[in-house]
C-alpha positions as a printed NumPy array, in Angstrom:
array([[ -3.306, -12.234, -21.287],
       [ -4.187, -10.009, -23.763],
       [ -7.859,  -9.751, -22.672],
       [ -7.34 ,  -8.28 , -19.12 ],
       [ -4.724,  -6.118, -20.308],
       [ -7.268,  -4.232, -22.306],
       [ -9.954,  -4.634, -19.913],
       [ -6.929,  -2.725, -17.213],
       [ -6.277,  -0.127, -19.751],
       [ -2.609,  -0.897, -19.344],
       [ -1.241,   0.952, -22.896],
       [ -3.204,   3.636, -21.56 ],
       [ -2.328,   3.965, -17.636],
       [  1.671,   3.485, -19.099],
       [  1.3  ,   6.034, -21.525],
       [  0.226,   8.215, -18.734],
       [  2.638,   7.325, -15.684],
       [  6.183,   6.304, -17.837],
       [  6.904,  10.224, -17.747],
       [  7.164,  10.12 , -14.579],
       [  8.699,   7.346, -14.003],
       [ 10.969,   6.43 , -17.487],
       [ 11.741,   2.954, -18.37 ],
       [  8.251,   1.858, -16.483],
       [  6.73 ,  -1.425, -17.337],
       [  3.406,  -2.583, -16.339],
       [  2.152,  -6.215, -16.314],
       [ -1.313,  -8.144, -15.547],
       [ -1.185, -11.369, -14.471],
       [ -4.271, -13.14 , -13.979],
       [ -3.111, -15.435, -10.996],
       [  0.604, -14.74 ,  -9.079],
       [  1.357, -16.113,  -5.078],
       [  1.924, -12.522,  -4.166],
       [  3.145,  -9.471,  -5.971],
       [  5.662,  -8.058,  -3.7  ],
       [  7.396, -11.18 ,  -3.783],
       [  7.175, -11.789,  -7.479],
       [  8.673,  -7.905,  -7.614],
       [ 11.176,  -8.621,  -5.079],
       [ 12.434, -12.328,  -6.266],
       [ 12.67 , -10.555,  -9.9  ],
       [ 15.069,  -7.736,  -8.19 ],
       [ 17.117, -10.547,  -6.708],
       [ 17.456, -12.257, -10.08 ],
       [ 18.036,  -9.801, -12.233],
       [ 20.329,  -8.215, -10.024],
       [ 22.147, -11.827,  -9.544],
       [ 22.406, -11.842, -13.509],
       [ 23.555,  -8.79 , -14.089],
       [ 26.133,  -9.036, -11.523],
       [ 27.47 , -11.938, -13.414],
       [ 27.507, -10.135, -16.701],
       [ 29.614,  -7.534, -15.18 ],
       [ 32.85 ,  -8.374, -16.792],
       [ 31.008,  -8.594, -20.279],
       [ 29.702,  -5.193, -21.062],
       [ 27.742,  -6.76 , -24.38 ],
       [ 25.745,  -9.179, -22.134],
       [ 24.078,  -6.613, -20.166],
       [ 20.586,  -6.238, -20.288],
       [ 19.027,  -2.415, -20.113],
       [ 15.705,  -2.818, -18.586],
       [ 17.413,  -4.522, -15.406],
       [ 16.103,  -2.724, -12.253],
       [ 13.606,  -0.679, -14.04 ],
       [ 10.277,   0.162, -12.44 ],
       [  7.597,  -1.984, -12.471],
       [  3.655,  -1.534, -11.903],
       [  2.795,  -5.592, -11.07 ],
       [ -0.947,  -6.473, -10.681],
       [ -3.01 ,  -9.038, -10.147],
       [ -6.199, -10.573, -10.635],
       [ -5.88 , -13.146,  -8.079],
       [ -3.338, -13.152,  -5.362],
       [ -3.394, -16.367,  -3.598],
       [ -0.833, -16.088,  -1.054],
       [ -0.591, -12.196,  -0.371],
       [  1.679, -11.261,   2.617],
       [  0.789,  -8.289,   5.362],
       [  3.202,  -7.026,   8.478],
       [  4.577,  -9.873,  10.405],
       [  3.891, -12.576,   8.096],
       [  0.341, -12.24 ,   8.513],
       [ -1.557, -13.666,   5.106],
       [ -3.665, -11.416,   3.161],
       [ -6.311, -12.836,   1.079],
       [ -7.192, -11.23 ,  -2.751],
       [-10.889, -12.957,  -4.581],
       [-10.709, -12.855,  -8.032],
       [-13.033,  -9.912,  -9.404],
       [-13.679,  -8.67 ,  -6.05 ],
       [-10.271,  -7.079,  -5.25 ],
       [ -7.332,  -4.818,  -6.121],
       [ -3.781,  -6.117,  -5.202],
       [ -0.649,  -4.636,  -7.112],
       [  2.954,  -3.594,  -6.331],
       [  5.287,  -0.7  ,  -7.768],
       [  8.686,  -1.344,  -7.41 ],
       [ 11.252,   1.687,  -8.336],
       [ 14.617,   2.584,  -7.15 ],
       [ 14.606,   5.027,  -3.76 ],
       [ 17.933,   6.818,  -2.373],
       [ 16.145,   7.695,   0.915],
       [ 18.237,   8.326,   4.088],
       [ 15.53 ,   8.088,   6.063],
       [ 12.509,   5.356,   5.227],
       [ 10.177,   6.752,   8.45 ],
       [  6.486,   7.201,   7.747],
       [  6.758,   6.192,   4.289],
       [  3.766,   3.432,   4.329],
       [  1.955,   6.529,   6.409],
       [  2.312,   8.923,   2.708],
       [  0.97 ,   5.982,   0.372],
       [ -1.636,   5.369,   3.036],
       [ -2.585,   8.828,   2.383],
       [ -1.906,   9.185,  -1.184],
       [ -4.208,   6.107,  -1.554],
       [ -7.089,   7.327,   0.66 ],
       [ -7.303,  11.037,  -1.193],
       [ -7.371,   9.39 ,  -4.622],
       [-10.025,   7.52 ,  -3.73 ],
       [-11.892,   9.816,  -1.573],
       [-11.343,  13.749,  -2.225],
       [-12.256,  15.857,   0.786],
       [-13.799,  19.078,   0.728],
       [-12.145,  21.471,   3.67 ],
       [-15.393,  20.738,   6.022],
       [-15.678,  17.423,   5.268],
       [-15.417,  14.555,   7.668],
       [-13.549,  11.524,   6.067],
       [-15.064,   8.064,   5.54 ],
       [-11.832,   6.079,   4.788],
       [ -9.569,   6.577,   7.571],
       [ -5.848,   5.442,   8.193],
       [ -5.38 ,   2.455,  10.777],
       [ -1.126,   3.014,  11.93 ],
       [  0.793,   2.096,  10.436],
       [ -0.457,   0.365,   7.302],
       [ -3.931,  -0.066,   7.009],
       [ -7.248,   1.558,   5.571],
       [ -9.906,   1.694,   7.076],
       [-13.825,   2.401,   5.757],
       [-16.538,   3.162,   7.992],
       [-14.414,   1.473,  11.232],
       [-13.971,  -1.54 ,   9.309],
       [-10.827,  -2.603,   6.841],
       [-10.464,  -1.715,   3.676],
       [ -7.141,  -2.177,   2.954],
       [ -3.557,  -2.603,   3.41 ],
       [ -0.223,  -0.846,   2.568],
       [  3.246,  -3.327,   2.867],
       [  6.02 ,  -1.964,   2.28 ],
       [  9.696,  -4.065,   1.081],
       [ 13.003,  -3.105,   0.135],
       [ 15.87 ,  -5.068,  -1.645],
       [ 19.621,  -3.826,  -2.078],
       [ 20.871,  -4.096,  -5.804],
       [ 23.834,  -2.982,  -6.101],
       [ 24.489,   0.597,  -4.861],
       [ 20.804,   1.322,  -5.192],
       [ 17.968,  -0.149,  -2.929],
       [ 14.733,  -1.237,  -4.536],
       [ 11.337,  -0.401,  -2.822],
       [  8.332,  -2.789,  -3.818],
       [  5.448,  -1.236,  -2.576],
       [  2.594,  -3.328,  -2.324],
       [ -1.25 ,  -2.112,  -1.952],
       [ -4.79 ,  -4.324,  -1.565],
       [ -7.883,  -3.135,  -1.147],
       [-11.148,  -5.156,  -1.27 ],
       [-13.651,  -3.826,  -4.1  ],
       [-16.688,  -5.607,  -4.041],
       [-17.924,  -8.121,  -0.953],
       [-16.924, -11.735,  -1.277],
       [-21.144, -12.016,  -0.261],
       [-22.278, -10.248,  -3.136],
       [-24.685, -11.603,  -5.319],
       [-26.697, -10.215,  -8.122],
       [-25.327,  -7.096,  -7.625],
       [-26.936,  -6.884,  -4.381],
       [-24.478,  -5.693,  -1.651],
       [-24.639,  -7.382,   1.536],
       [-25.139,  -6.133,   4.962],
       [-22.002,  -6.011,   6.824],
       [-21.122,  -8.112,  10.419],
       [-17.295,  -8.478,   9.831],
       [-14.562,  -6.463,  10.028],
       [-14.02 ,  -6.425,   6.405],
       [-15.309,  -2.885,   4.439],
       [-15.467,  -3.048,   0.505],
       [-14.791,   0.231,  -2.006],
       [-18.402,  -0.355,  -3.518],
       [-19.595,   1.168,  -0.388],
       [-18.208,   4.455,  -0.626],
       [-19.419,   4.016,  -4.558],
       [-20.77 ,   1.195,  -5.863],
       [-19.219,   2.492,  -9.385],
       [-15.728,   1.615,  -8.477],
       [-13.976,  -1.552,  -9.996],
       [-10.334,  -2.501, -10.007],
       [ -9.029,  -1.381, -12.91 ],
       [-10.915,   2.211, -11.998],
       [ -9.367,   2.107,  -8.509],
       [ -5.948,   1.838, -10.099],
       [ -6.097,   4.4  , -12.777],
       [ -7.173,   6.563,  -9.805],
       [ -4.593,   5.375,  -7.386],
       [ -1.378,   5.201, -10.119],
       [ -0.23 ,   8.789, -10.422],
       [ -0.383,  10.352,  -7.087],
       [  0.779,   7.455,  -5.801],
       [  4.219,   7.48 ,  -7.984],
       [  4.36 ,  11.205,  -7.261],
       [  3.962,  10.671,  -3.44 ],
       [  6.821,   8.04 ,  -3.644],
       [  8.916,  10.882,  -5.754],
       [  8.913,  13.654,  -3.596],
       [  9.168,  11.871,  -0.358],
       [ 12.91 ,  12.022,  -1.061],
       [ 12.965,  15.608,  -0.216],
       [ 10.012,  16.376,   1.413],
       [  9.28 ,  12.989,   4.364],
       [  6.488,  12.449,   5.92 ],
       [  6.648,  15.723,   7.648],
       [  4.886,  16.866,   4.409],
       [  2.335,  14.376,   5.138],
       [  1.45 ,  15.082,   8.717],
       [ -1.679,  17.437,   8.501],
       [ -2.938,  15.037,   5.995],
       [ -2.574,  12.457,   8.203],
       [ -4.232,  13.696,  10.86 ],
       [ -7.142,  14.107,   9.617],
       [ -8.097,  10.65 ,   8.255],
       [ -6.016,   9.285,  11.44 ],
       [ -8.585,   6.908,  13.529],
       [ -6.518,   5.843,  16.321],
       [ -5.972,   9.718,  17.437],
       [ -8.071,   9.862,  21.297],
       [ -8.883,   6.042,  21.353],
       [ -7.662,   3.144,  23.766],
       [ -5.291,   0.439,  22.528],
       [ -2.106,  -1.487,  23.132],
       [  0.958,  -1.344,  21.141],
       [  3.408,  -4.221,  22.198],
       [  3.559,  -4.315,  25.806],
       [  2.454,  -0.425,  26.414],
       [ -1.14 ,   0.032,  26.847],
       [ -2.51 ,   4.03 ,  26.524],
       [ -4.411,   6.049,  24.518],
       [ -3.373,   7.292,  21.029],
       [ -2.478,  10.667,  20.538],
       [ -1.36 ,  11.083,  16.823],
       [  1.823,  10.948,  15.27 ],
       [  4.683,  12.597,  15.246],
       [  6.689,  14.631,  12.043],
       [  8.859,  11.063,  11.622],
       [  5.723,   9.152,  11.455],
       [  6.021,   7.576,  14.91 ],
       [  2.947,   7.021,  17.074],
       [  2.445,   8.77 ,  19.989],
       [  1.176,   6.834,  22.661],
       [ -0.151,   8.605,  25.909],
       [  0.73 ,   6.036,  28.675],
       [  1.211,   6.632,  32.892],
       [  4.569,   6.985,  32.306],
       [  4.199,   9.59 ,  29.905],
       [  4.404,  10.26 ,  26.101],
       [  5.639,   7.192,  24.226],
       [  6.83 ,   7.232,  20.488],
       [  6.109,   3.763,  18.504],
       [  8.426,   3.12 ,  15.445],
       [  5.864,   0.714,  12.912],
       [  9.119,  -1.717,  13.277],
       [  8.837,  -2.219,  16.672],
       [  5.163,  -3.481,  17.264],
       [  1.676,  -4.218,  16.233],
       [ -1.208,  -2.115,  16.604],
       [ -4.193,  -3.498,  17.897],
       [ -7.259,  -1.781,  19.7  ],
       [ -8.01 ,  -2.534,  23.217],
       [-10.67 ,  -4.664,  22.597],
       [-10.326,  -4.984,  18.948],
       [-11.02 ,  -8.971,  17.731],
       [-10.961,  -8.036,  14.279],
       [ -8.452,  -8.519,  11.298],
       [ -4.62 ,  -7.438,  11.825],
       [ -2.795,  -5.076,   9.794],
       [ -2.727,  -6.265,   6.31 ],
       [ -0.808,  -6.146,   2.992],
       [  0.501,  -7.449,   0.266]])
């Protein structure tokens, strides 16, 4: 255990991030079944616990409900939108999940702000420049037209507070690699090591960390409203073809509560992400994806 902590950087990444988020614990694990639900079944517990402690004030434990940064090095039964499985390779992959307490009113376009928090972290843009990694509505990431990644996004009540786990995997390095050789590509899949063949996990996650947690702090006040601009320009549905449930049109952005706007013959259509899948007209390749 000790190894891959210090191979994450973990004393290092916490003494950077607990500021912002006080009472923050962050754990490697070198194998879990998925880290959403080992956030989320830890909520439930400790929540269950504490509950029962309630009449004994002495029995109370403080570090119940406190954030959590959860990764892991293999993931072997990651979960996307739907129920949809998402695969993690040992080595060749990034899966984690934050979990923190959110008082949010309104939850709309939230996997739309880590999308983007996500994507600029790992690729800047200059004000000219045209965007490799692109957004996929609602939840995915896409490099070069083919997925990168996924956002999913959970929620448990505990007590008067509701607990977000937000989960995030991305593919690093190609499950074909060899020698470190990249392959050429013929699947949907898209790896980080092509938009720099310096990046690793633990790099991508130092990168990703803070303005994740700080995207996930002002959303509170701010929404995706904030977001929308950014959005837009790494959105690549915007102009194309596809089907969204039942309604078939052509994609014409979203809108400032992070719904998509779907131009169909009966006119403008918003999608909620709650309501429907998003799939190309045409499209065979993977689904949206998660954690």
């Amino acid at each position: 255990m000790a190894e891959h902590h210090q191979q994450w950087g973990a004393e290092a990444l916490w003494q950077d991030l607990e500021p912002l988020l006080p009472g923050l614990s962050i754990e490697v694990l070198a194998r879990t079944e998925s880290t959403n639900t080992t956030l989320l079944e830890r909520v439930r517990s400790e929540h269950h616990q504490r509950s029962s402690l309630e009449r004994n004030p002495y029995g109370r434990r403080a570090h119940d409900l406190q954030p959590c940064l959860l990764v892991a090095e293999h993931q072997t039964h990651g979960r996307g939108r739907m129920g949809r499985s998402w695969h993690a390779t040992p080595g060749a992959s990034l899966t984690f999940s934050l979990s923190l307490p959110l008082a949010l009113s309104d939850w709309s376009g939230l996997s739309l702000v880590v999308g983007c928090a996500v994507a600029d972290a790992l690729e800047p843009l200059q004000p000219e420049q045209a965007p490799r990694l692109q957004l996929k509505w609602p939840n995915d990431l896409w490099l070069d037209g083919r997925k990168l990644g996924g956002v999913l996004i959970e929620t448990v009540q505990a007590g008067g507070q509701r607990v977000a786990v937000v989960g995030v995997g991305l593919n690093i390095l190609a499950a074909e690699a060899r020698d470190g050789e990249l392959p050429s590509y013929s699947t949907g899949f898209a790896s980080l090591s092509e938009l720099d063949a310096a990046w690793t996990a633990p790099l991508a996650l130092a990168r990703i960390a803070r303005p994740l947690i700080e995207a996930l702090l002002a959303f509170p006040q701010q929404g995706f409203a904030a977001w929308q601009s950014i959005y837009a320009r790494r959105d690549c549905l915007v102009g194309r073809a596809l089907t969204a449930g039942t309604h078939s049109g052509e994609a014409r952005g979203v809108n400032a509560q992070g719904e998509l706007l779907l131009q169909t013959a009966d006119g403008l259509l918003p999608v909620s992400s709650g309501e429907v899948s998003v799939r190309l007209t045409g499209d065979t390749g993977p689904a949206a994806g998660g954690r």
